[in-house]
Each structure stands twice: as structure tokens, then as C-alpha cells.
C-alpha positions, 0 to 999 in steps of 0.5 A: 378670797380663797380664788385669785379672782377674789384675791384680786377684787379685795385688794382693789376694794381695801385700796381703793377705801382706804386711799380715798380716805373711805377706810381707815388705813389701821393695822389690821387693814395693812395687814389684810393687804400684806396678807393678799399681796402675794396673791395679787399679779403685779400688773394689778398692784400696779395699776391700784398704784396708778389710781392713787396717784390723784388721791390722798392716801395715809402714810401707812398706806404709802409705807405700805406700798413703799415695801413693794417693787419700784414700779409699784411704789414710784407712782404713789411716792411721786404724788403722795401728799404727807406731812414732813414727819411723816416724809422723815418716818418714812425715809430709812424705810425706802431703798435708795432708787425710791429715795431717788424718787423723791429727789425729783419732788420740788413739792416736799417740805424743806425739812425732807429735802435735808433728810433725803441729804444726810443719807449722803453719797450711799444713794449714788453708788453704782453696785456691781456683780460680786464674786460669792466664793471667797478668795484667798487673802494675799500676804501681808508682806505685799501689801502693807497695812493701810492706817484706817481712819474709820473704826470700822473695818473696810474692804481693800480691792486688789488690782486687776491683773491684765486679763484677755478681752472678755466678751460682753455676753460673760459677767465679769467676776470681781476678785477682791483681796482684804488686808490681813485679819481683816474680814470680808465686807458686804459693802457695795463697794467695788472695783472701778475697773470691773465697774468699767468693764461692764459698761455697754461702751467699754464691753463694745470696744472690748468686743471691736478690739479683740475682733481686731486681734484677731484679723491681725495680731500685734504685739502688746505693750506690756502692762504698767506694774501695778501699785498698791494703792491704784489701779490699772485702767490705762488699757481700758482708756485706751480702747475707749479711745479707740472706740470713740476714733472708730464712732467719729470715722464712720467705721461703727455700726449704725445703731438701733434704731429707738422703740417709739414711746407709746404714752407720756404723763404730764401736768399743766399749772393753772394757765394750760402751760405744760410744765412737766412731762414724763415718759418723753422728750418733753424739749417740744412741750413743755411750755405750750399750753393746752389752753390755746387751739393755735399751732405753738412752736411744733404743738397744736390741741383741738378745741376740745381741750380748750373747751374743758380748760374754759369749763374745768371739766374732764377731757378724754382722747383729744387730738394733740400733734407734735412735729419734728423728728424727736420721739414725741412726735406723732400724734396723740390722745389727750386725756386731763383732770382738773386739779384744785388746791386743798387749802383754796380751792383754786384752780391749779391746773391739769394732769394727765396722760397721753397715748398713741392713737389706735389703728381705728383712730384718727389724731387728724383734725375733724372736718365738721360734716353736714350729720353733725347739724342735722343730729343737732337740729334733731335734738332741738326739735325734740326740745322744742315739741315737748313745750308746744304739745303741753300748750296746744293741750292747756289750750284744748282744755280751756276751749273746750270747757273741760275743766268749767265754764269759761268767758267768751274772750277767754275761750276765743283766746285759747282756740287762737292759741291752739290753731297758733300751737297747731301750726308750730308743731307741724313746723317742727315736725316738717323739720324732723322729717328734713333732719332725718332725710339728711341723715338717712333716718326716715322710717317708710313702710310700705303701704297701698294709699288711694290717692283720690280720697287722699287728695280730696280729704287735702283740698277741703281741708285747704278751703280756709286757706284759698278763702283767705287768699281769695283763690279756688282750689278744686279736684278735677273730676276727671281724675284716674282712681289711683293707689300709690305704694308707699308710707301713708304718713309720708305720702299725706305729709307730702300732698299737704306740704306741697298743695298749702305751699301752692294755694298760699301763694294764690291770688284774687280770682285764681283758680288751682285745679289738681289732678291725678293720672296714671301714666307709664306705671306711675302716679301722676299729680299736677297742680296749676302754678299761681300768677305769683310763682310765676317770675321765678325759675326753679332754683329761685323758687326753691330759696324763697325763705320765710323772711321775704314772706313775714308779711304775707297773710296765710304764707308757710311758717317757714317759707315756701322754699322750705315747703317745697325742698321738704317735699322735692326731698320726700319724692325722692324717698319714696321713689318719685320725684318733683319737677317744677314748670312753667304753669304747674308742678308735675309729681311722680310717685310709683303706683298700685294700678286699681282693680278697675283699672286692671279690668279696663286694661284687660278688656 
């Protein structure tokens, strides 16, 4: 603590512990935070003021804070909770404006209510500059002596003299005269004239008036003679009147125009309805409720608040409009905690906070875009990898007698089980794929891959397939000994997804030859069209869902439509394309010519 950086940690620390109920709130640690207090900036005590406003602190600790400048203690005053002998302990401490404070609670016992009440109208009296010379005491004989119906002496003030205009840059000194051995008083008591005077309207029409004499000086009425017991105001109403004459005529001023509020406080009881608000005009809020998404009156929040609402939880920078031309309208960031009851536990509602949105933000409703879904379908795909994974691997053990021997039927079962398991994980990983396309996350790397070997390794490993679908598959010899330039893992995807969406859809007797070339610097793949394919044009072809083909034996997992998008999509990414014909399927894909073709082509 010997820095100020140390001072300031300590004094969040002792009232963070001991506002939460952590620490006990004794002497010795009000006396730690007194001794701190003069090395803490006022915006820190502040700010640890605000934070205690939905905790519990002690009394002493309000006390504490109730020593402290206004704008320090009011946040802890206003939402303190104290017993009502505490609240009554507490009340000869505060200053009038702190009191003030608690007059607007609804919340504080009845017994504090009348305590606040028996310190009568000392709370409402409007103070004044007092003059801090004496001045003379004035003859008795001018004045007489007054019969005083209280014991104790009190002030006397003189009658204001007719004075020039004062303009209302200058403070107006009151002059106060006693009575005759009668000392001066420091009471807050003073003269309704001089209070007059140093109103903003007053000191404006003192300033339109003397501007007035000037331009064209007329004689004065002379002034009433003053009594001993009143005071001379009569020329102050008049030029109140006369300022007001001058406002309904139009001749004034336009006045200032208003800072626009930056933040407001609120709470909601516990139906979402707004039922307090503080730092705005709170005419087009109080009422609606947080709870409904729909426009009400000039109001309308995001279903972000009306999501937490149904849930309890916390909501942070939700979108909240008001409209009209009060001070409250805008936009706004909503932020909300829930509040419990601490003898129930029931829900009580929201309080919270609202701000201005910053020039990075938008309080303007979100339209949903297409990443939203594709990060969504990400996260769903991880999930359901991790389950698929753990049973194709129990699987593999069972199948393959690692952990004993086991029956026949058991370990055909689980070779089923492990193929099954096999192809829902390739779905799922063609689905990562297609979310990252969508979002523009594939992670390519550039690479030389032999297409011939590639594709021979893809059409025998499709053999099983055209068996079952009673259909040939074949590599045409006469192919061209071509490498592609691009990521090995994506060129195979693409090969495998393509050719087993084209032989699922074989037939009895058909034959599918695949054949590479190289033509204009590119890789060049044809695959023949099977009869089944046939009636469809491009676009039909591409929407085939899995439904239509549920009942097809060996047809894709999640359809032939999808199998060919997801390959249509990788061409693109890799810097080729996909074209589909009426009797075969032409794909692009940017090529490395071979050393033998280079040769060949030198020759």
C-alpha cells in the first residue's frame, strides 16, 4: 500500500470482502478503509460503490460509505438492505441530500419512513451564498424588536435596497442585519429576494432588462417603501413577467439544445415489465417488458433478453430501440441480472443497466446469415465424431479377438457394426468439409498427386460396390500419366465421393469406364453416366436427397445430390471444376505435366 496503485488494489479488495459478507465489516477494517480513503481517486470509490449495489453489505459499511461524497454513497444508500434500527442509527449521520436519497425508497420499513419525517422541513430548505463579513447592526429605533416565540435567538433579514441589475456571471452578496444584541446566526436561513436573484430565470430577465435600459433608457417607477416586516420583490415579479411575455412572443433565444443521455439504470419486477428507470425519461419505458420480443408502444428488445428471461440467467449488450423524439430514444445495449428474493427465493425480476451503442456497434436487428448455420453444423459434427469413432473402435476389438476369443455370430456382428460405423464417419467427415467450404475454413496444401495410381487405388476399392449393383467399373488403359497440383486428402475425397455417387447409381450389365487426359494444361476426368442418372438434367441431378434413395441398396448416406454438390464445391477449391453431361461427368483440375510427357512434348 505504500504506492497508489496498492492503495487502490486494498481498497477494492476490504470492500469487495466485506460487502459480500466475506469479511467481517469491524472496526479495525473501517478503519483501514478510512485510512486508505484519502489515497483512493474518486472515480475508484465510485466505481467499488456501484459494485455493491447488488450485494448485502453491513451497516457499518454503509455508514462508511455514507461519510463519503454524494455520488459516492447514493448508489450504496439506494440499494442497501438494513434492519430498521439500523436505517434509524443511521439517519442523524446523513446530510440532507443523502436523506433525499432515502425518501425515494418505497422499499425501507415504516418506522424509517417516520424517522426520515421527524427531521421536518430542515431537508428542504434551499441555501444561499452568505456574506462572510459582518455587517453593521442597524438602530433599534428602526426597527423594533420583534416578540420571539422560540428560545433560541434567530436571524432577522433586512430588506433588500433597490439595487442596479446584476449581471448573472456576479454572486449576489446577501446583506443580513440582527436585531439589537441579538448575535449573528449560522443558519441556512436567507433572504427570499437574494434567493430569487440567483435563479437561472431571474438572473436571465435581470440580464434582458438591463440590455433593455440600455438601448432605450426610461424612467423608473420609484420603489415601494419597505416594510419592517416584508420584503421588496415586486420588481423582480415584474421582470419575471416580462421574461415570460418576451418567451410566449417568440423574442427569446432558442435554448440549448440537451446532451443526449448516455446510460440509464432500470429494474423489471418479476414479470419482465419495466418498473423503474433512472438517468432518462423513463415516460416510453416504464411498463413494457423485457420479456416479449414484439414492438410495445415505442419499445422493442431482441430475443436475447427474452431468451435469458425464460432461462433466469444473465444477458449482456442486447438490442433494445425506443422511438420518438424524447431523450430516450436511440438505440441501446441492454445488460440484466436476475434477482431472487432472500427470504423465498423466488424470482423477483431483472436490474440492470443500459448504454449507447459504440461506433463498432450495431443496435440494429441481426439478420441471420448462412456462417451462423455452417458453424452450428461444425459443432454438431464434432459431436457426433467423437461417439462414432469410440464404437467403430469397440467394434475393431471385438472383430478382431484382441481383448479373447469371441463366438462367430458376435464377431460377424461387430465387423457389421465397424463397416456400418465406417460409413457414418465418412458422412460426417463430407459434412466438415461442406461447412468449411461454406465458411471459407478448408485447409489446402499444395502437393503433386499421380492421378493414375490414385485412381486405380479408388476403383478397386469400389469393386464391392459395382458387385452389388451388378454394374463394371474399369480404368481405361489408354489414359495419360497425369499429376495434379493440389492437397492429396482433397483430390482423393473428391475422386471417391464422385466415382461411388456414379457406380451407386449403376445398373445389371452397365459398364462405367474412367478415363484421365491431359488437355490445355489441365487434368482431365470423364466418368460414363449410368442409364439411371439419365432422365435428369443438371440442376435435378444435384437435389436428389437421401430420402428419394432410402430404399436403394448401396446408394450414398446422405444421398447422390449431396455427393455431388460436396464434389462440384471441392473442384472449385482446388482450382477446377465439375460439368455434368448428358453421358458422362467432365472434371477440371489444374495439372503438373509428368516427366515423360514433358519429354514427349520436347520431342
Amino acid at each position: 500500500m505504500a504506492t497508489g496503485f496498492g492503495a487502490q488494489s486494498a481498497w477494492r479488495q476490504l470492500v469487495d470482502l466485506t460487502g459480500r459478507g466475506r469479511a467481517a465489516a469491524d472496526e479495525a477494517t473501517i478503519a483501514r478503509l478510512r485510512m486508505l480513503r484519502p489515497s483512493v481517486p474518486v472515480s475508484v470509490r465510485a466505481a467499488s460503490a456501484r459494485a455493491l449495489a447488488f450485494a448485502a453489505p453491513d451497516a457499518a459499511l454503509v455508514g462508511f460509505f455514507a461519510e463519503d461524497e454524494l455520488a459516492i454513497a447514493a448508489p450504496v444508500l439506494r440499494t442497501a438492505t438494513l434492519a430498521a434500527d439500523d436505517w434509524i442509527a443511521l439517519l442523524p449521520r446523513l446530510s440532507p441530500a443523502l436523506r433525499s436519497v432515502l425518501r425515494h425508497r418505497r422499499d425501507l420499513p415504516a418506522e424509517v419512513a417516520r424517522g426520515l419525517e421527524s427531521f421536518g422541513p430542515i431537508d428542504f430548505v434551499i441555501a444561499g451564498p452568505v456574506d462572510p463579513e459582518p455587517v453593521a447592526p442597524t438602530p433599534a429605533a428602526e426597527y423594533p424588536t420583534p416578540v420571539m416565540a422560540d428560545p433560541e435567538p434567530q436571524p432577522v433579514v433586512a430588506p433588500v435596497a433597490p439595487a442596479e441589475p446584476v449581471a448573472p456571471a456576479e454572486p449576489v452578496a446577501v446583506v443580513a442585519q440582527a436585531l439589537p444584541d441579538a448575535p449573528l446566526s449560522e443558519s441556512p436561513f436567507v433572504a427570499l429576494g437574494d434567493i430569487t436573484r440567483g435563479l437561472p430565470v431571474v438572473a436571465e430577465a435581470l440580464r434582458h432588462a438591463e440590455a433593455e435600459a440600455e438601448a432605450a433608457p426610461a424612467p423608473m417607477p420609484p420603489p415601494p417603501v419597505p416594510t419592517p416586516n416584508g420584503f421588496v420583490i415586486s420588481d423582480i415579479v415584474a421582470r419575471i413577467e416580462a421574461f415570460r411575455q418576451r418567451r410566449s412572443d417568440g423574442l427569446d433565444e432558442t435554448p440549448a439544445p440537451q446532451p443526449v443521455p448516455q446510460g440509464f439504470r432500470y429494474e423489471t419486477d418479476a414479470t419482465g415489465a419495466i418498473v423503474t428507470v433512472e438517468g432518462v425519461n423513463r415516460t416510453p419505458l416504464v411498463g413494457a417488458s423485457i420479456a416479449l420480443s414484439v414492438i410495445q408502444g415505442v419499445m422493442q428488445v431482441d430475443g436475447v433478453t427474452t431468451g435469458a428471461f425464460r432461462r433466469r440467467s444473465v444477458f449482456r449488450d442486447a438490442r433494445l430501440l425506443v422511438g420518438g423524439d424524447s431523450p430516450a430514444a436511440g438505440s441501446w445495449r441492454l445488460s440484466g441480472s436476475p434477482v431472487f428474493d432472500d427470504a423465498t427465493g423466488r424470482f423477483a425480476g431483472y436490474r440492470g443497466t443500459a448504454r449507447r451503442p459504440r461506433a463498432d456497434e450495431s443496435a440494429a436487428p441481426v439478420r441471420p446469415v448462412r456462417s451462423s448455420a455452417s458453424d452450428s453444423l461444425r459443432q454438431l459434427v464434432h459431436e457426433l465424431r467423437t461417439p462414432s469413432n469410440a464404437i467403430a473402435g469397440f467394434a475393431e476389438l471385438i472383430g478382431t479377438e484382441l481383448l479373447g476369443p469371441v463366438p462367430d455370430v458376435y464377431r460377424d456382428r461387430a465387423n457389421l457394426i465397424r463397416s456400418q460405423a465406417a460409413g457414418l464417419i465418412a458422412a460426417i467427415d463430407d459434412l466438415d468439409t461442406a461447412a468449411r467450404i461454406e465458411v471459407h475454413a478448408l485447409d489446402l496444401r499444395t502437393m503433386v498427386v499421380p492421378m493414375q495410381p490414385l485412381l486405380a487405388r479408388i476403383v478397386a476399392d469400389l469393386e464391392p460396390l459395382a458387385d452389388l449393383r451388378g454394374a463394371i467399373v474399369t480404368l481405361d488403359a489408354a489414359s495419360d500419366p497425369v499429376d495434379v497440383a493440389g492437397d492429396d486428402r482433397a483430390v482423393e475425397r473428391l475422386l471417391g465421393r464422385l466415382l461411388a455417387a456414379i457406380v451407386s447409381a449403376g445398373s445389371q450389365g452397365e459398364r462405367i469406364t474412367v478415363a484421365v487426359a491431359l488437355v490445355d494444361g489441365c487434368a482431365v476426368v470423364t466418368v460414363d453416366r449410368p442409364r439411371a442418372l439419365g432422365p435428369h438434367v443438371a440442376d435435378d441431378l444435384l437435389s436428389i436427397d437421401a430420402e428419394r434413395e432410402a430404399e436403394i441398396e448401396g446408394a450414398p448416406l446422405l444421398g447422390t445430390g449431396f455427393a455431388l454438390r460436396l464434389a462440384q464445391n471441392l473442384a472449385v477449391e482446388l482450382g477446377g471444376a465439375l460439368t455434368i453431361g448428358e453421358d458422362r461427368l467432365t472434371l477440371r483440375l489444374p495439372a503438373v505435366a509428368t516427366r515423360a510427357v514433358e519429354q514427349a512434348s520436347i520431342v
